[in-house]
N, C-alpha and C positions, 0 to 999 in steps of 0.2 A: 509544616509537614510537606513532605513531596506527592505530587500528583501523582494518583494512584490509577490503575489500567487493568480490568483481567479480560486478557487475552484468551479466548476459546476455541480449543482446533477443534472444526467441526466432525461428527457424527464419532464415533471411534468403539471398540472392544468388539460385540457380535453384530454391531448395524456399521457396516462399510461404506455407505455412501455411496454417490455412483462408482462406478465399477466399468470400466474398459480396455478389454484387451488385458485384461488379468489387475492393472493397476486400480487402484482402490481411492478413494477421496481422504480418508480418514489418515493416511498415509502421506497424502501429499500435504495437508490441511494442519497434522502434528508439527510438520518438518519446516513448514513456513510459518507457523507460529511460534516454537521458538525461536527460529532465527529475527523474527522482527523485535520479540522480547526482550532477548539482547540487546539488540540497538536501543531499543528505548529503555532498557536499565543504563545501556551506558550514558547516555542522554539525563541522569538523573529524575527517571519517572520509576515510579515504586510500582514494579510488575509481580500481578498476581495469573494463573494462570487453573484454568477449572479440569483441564489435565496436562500432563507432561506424559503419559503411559500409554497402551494403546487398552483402555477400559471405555467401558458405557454410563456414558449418563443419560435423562430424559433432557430436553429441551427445557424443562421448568425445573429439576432440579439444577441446572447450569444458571438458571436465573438467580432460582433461591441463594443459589452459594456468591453471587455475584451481590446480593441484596444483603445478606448477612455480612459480608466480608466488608461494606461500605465503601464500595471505590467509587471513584469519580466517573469513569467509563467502563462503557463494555463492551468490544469486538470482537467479533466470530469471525473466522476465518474458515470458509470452503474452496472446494472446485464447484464450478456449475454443470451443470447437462443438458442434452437434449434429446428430444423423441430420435431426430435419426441423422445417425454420427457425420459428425464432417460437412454441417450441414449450417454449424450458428456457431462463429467464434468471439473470443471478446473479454470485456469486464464490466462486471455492474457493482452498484450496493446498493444492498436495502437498508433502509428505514423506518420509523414506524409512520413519522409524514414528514412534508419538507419543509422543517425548519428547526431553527435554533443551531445550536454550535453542531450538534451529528448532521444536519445537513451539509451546512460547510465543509465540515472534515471528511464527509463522503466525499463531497467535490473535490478536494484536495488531493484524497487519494486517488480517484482515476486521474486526476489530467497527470500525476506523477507517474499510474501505472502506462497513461497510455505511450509517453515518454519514453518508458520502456519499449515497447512497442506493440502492447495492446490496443485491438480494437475498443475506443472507447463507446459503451453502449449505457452510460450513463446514471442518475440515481434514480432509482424508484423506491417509491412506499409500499410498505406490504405488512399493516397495523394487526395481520394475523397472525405474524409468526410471532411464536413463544415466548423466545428470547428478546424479541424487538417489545411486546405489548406487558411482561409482566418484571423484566427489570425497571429497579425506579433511578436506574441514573440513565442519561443520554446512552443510548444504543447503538452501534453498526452492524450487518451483513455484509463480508466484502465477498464478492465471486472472484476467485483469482484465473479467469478464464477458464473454458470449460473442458472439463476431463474427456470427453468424449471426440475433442478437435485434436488430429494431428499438429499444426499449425502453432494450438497454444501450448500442446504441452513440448514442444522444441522447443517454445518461447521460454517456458516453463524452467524446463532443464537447463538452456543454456545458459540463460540470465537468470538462475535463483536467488545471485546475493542482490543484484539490483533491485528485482521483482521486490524481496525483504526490505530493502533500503527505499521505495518507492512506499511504502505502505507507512513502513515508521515516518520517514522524511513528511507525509502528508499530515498524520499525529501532531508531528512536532509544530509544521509550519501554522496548521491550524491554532493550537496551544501557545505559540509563539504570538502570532499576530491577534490574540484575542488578549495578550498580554498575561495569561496564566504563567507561562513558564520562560526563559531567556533560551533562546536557539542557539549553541553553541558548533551547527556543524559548519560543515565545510564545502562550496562548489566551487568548480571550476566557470571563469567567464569567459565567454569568448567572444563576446560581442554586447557594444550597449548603442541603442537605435533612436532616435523623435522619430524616424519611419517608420513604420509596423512592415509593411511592405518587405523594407530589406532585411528588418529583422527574421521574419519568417522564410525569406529565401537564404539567409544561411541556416534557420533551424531546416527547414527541409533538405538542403547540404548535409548538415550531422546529421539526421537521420538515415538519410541515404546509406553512409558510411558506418550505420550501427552505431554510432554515439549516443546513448539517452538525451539527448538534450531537449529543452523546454523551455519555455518565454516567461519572463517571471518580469511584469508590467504594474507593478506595485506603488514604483517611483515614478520621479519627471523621466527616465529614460526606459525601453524596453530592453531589456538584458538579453542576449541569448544563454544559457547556464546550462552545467552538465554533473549531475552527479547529486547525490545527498551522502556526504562522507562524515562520518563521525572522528574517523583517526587522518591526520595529516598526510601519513604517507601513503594513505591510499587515493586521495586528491594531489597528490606530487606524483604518483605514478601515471593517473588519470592526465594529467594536465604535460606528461614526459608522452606520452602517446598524442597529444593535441599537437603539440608543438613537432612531434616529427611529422603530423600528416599536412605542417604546413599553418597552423592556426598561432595567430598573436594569443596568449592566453594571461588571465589572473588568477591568483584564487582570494577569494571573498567569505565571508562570514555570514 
C-alpha cells in the first residue's frame, strides 16, 4: 500500500487564524495545503486531507479524524504571528519532541524552505499542542513564515509554487532517504565540490540571483542543486534559465 499523508490547513470556517491587514491565515494555510498535496499525490503518496473547504474543526477533532483514517503522517500547515508586526520574520516547525523520522522531516523542510529564501528559525517542541500530542502517528507544525511580516508574505506570494515544492520536496527526501518510498523527482545541479568553501560561494551566487538553490552533502561530493521538480519540464525550464545566466548545469534524480 502507498504511504499515506493527511495534510491539515490550519484553523479555517469562523476561527481565521491571524489576521493581517485584512488577510487571514486560514486562507493562506488552505491554498498551501493543497497545493503541496498534489505534489505529494503526484509523488505516489496516498493524500488524505482534514479539509479542502473553508469550514471549522477543533484541534482534536483534526486529530481524531487523522487517527481513525490510519495514516502514516500528519502535517498542519499555518502562517505564524507576532505581538507587533514587522517585527519577527521566518519559518519554524513544531513537534511534539526532537526525535524520530518528524524530527528529521522537520529539518528537511526548513533547510528546503529556507532555500527558498526563508529566514530559517528552526525546529522546536511544543508537546502541548493538540494536533502534535494526541495524533498517534508522527506529527508536524510547519509555520510557513509569518502573516504579520511584509517581507514573508512577498516571499509568500511571489514563490508560492516553490514555497509548496519546498515542503513536499522535504516529505519526500525524508521518506526517500529513510528508504520508505523511492524519490522520483527532479533537480537541477550546478555544481559538485570536496570544498565546502566553494561550494557555498556559488550557493550564495544563486541566492543572490533568487535561484532556490541548496547544498545537498549526502555523497563523497557537495552538490550545489536547485529546485524540487516532480515534472521534467519544469526542471528543463529551470535549468534553460541557469544556463542563460551563464551556469554549466545537469539535471539529476
Amino acid at each position: 500500500m502507498p504511504y499515506s499523508i493527511m495534510l491539515d490547513a490550519g484553523h479555517g470556517g469562523r476561527d481565521p487564524g491571524a489576521v493581517y491587514n485584512g488577510r487571514q491565515e486560514k486562507d493562506d494555510a488552505l491554498r498551501l495545503t493543497m497545493a503541496v498535496g498534489e505534489i505529494l499525490q503526484n509523488n505516489g503518496i496516498d493524500v488524505q486531507y482534514t479539509r479542502t473547504t473553508d469550514v471549522y474543526q477543533t484541534p482534536y477533532e483534526k486529530a481524531m479524524e487523522a487517527n481513525n483514517a490510519g495514516v502514516d503522517f500528519f502535517i498542519s500547515i499555518h502562517r505564524n504571528s507576532y505581538p507587533t508586526d514587522n517585527e519577527v520574520s521566518g519559518v519554524e516547525t513544531l513537534v511534539y519532541d526532537l526525535s524520530g523520522l518528524k524530527y528529521q522531516m522537520a529539518q528537511d523542510i526548513n533547510d528546503q524552505l529556507e532555500a527558498v529564501g526563508f529566514v530559517n528559525l528552526g525546529v522546536k517542541a511544543r508537546p502541548n499542542l493538540v494536533v502534535l500530542r494526541r495524533t498517534r502517528m508522527p506529527a508536524l507544525l510547519v509555520e510557513a513564515g509569518f502573516i504579520n511580516s511584509d517581507v514573508d508574505n512577498e516571499l509568500f506570494d511571489n514563490n508560492f509554487q516553490d514555497i509548496a515544492r519546498a515542503i513536499a520536496g522535504g516529505v519526500l527526501d525524508t521518506l526517500s532517504s529513510e528508504g520508505i518510498i523511492e524519490n522520483d523527482s527532479f533537480r537541477v545541479q550546478v555544481g559538485a565540490f570536496r570544498n565546502r568553501r566553494y561550494a557555498e560561494r556559488l550557493l550564495n551566487e544563486l541566492l543572490e540571483q533568487g535561484f532556490p538553490a541548496f547544498l545537498d552533502d549526502s555523497g563523497p561530493y557537495i552538490r550545489v542543486q536547485i529546485g524540487y521538480f516532480t515534472d521534467m519540464d519544469d526542471a528543463v525550464e529551470m535549468e534553460q534559465r541557469l544556463k542563460q545566466a551563464g551556469y554549466p548545469t545537469v539535471i539529476v534524480q
